[in-house]
C-alpha positions in Angstrom: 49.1 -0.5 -37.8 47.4 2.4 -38.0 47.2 5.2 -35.3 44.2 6.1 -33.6 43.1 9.7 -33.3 44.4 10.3 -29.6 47.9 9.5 -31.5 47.3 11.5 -34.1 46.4 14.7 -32.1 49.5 13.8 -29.6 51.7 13.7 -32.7 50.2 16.8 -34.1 51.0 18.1 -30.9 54.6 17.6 -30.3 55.3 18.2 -33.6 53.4 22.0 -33.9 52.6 23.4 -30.8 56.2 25.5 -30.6 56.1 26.4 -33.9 52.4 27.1 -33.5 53.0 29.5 -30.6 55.5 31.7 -32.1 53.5 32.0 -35.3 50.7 33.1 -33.0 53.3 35.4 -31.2 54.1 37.4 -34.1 50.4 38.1 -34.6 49.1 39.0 -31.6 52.7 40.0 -29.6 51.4 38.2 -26.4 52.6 35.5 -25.5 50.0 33.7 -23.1 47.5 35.1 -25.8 49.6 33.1 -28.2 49.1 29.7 -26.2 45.3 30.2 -26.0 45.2 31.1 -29.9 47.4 27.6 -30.2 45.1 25.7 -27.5 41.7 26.6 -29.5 43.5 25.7 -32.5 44.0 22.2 -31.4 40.9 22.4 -29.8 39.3 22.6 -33.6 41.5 19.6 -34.4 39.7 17.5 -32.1 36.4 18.4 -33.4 37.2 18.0 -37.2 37.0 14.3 -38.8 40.5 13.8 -39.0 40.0 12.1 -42.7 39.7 15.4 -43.7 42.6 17.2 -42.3 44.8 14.1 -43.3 47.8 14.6 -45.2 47.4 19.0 -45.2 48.1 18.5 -41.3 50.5 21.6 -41.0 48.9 23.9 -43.4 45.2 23.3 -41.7 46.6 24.3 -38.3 49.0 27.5 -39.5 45.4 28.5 -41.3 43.5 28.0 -38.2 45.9 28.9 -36.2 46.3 32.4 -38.0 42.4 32.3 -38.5 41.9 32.9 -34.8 44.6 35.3 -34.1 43.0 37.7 -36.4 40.3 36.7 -34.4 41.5 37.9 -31.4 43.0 41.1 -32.9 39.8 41.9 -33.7 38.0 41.5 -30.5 40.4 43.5 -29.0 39.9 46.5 -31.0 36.5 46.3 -30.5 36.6 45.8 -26.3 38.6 49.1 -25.3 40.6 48.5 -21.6 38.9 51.9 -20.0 41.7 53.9 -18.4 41.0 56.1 -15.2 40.8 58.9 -16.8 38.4 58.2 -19.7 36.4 55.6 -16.7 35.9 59.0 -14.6 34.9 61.2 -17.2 32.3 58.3 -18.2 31.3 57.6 -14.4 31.4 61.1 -12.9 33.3 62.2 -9.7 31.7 61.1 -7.0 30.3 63.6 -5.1 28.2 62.7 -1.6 24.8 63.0 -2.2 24.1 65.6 0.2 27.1 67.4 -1.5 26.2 67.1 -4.6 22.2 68.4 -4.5 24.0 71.8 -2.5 26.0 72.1 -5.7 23.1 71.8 -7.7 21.2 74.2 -5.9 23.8 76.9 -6.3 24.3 76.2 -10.0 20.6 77.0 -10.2 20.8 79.9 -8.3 23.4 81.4 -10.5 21.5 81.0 -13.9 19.1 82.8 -12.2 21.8 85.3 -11.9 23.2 84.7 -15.0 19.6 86.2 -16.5 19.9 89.4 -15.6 23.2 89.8 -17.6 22.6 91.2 -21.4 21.8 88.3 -23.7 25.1 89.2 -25.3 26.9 88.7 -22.0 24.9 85.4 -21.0 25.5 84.2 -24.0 29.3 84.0 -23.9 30.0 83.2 -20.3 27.8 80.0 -21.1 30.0 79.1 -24.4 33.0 79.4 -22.6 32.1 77.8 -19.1 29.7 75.6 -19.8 30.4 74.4 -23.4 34.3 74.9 -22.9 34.8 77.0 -26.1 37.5 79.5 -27.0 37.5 83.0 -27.5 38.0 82.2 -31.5 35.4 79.5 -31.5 32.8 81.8 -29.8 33.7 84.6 -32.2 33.2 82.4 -34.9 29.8 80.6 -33.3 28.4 84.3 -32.6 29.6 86.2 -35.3 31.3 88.6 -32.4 35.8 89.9 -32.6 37.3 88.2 -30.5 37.9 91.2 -28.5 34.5 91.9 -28.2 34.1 88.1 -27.0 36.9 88.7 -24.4 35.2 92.1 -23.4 32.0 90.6 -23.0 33.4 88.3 -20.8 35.1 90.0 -18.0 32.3 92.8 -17.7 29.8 90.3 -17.3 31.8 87.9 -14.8 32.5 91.4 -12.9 28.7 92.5 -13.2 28.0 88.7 -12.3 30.6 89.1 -8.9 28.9 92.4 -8.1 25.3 90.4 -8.3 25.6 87.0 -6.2 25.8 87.3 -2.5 28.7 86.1 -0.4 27.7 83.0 0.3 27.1 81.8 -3.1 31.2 83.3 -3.9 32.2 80.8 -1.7 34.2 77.1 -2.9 
């Protein structure tokens, strides 16, 4: 008598799905992802014409199997988990509205200050502050020692102090 195919796939079933897992295992060092890896292989099974598969049982699932662990590998290096930190920096602080449009308000108040410094002056207080740079990577960005930089600095964020009224000094 010949077995039908739900006999087949039970068969195929007791007989691989342990060795299945930990094959999956090994690839993708999960184990639940393991069993899903496993569970769409035999998933495949039941939509293939069984004819086909026939006596190359084994080596059809281990190549499926393997098939769609890669699979998964590769979907998770393209789909990052965002951490807090990188999910803040791409989100913002939040900042109350209200909060937020004072703080805009004084930024814009302080470029205004920020013009009547010499170019020179200007020019490095925004490389450091606003585009984060170093002394050395100003220098080399302005053609300026790195001294000179670093001078340029602290006389214009004292000429800067000496500018802005009190209320803007304040936070």
């Amino acid at each position: 008598m010949e077995e039908t195919r739900e006999q087949f796939i039970e068969r195929a079933l007791a007989d691989y799905e342990s060795p299945l897992v930990g094959y999956a295992m090994n690839i993708v060092h999960d184990v639940e992802r393991a069993r899903d890896v496993v569970q769409d292989t035999f998933i495949r099974l039941c939509q293939q014409d069984l004819a086909k598969v026939g006596v190359g049982l084994k080596s059809w699932l281990y190549t499926v199997c393997k098939n769609r662990a890669l699979d998964v590998l590769r979907k998770d290096r393209r789909v990052e988990p965002l951490d807090d930190v990188r999910w803040k920096r791409i989100a913002g602080p939040t900042v109350a509205p209200d909060r937020q449009l004072d703080q805009e308000e004084r930024l814009s108040l302080v470029m205004q200050y920020l013009d009547r410094l010499t170019p020179n002056q200007r020019e490095v207080i925004l490389l450091k502050f606003q585009q984060g740079l170093s002394y050395q990577e100003i220098s080399e960005k302005t053609g300026l020692t790195s001294g000179n930089v670093g001078f340029l600095i602290h006389t214009g964020l004292k000429r800067l102090r000496d500018l802005l009224p009190a209320d803007l000094m304040q936070d």
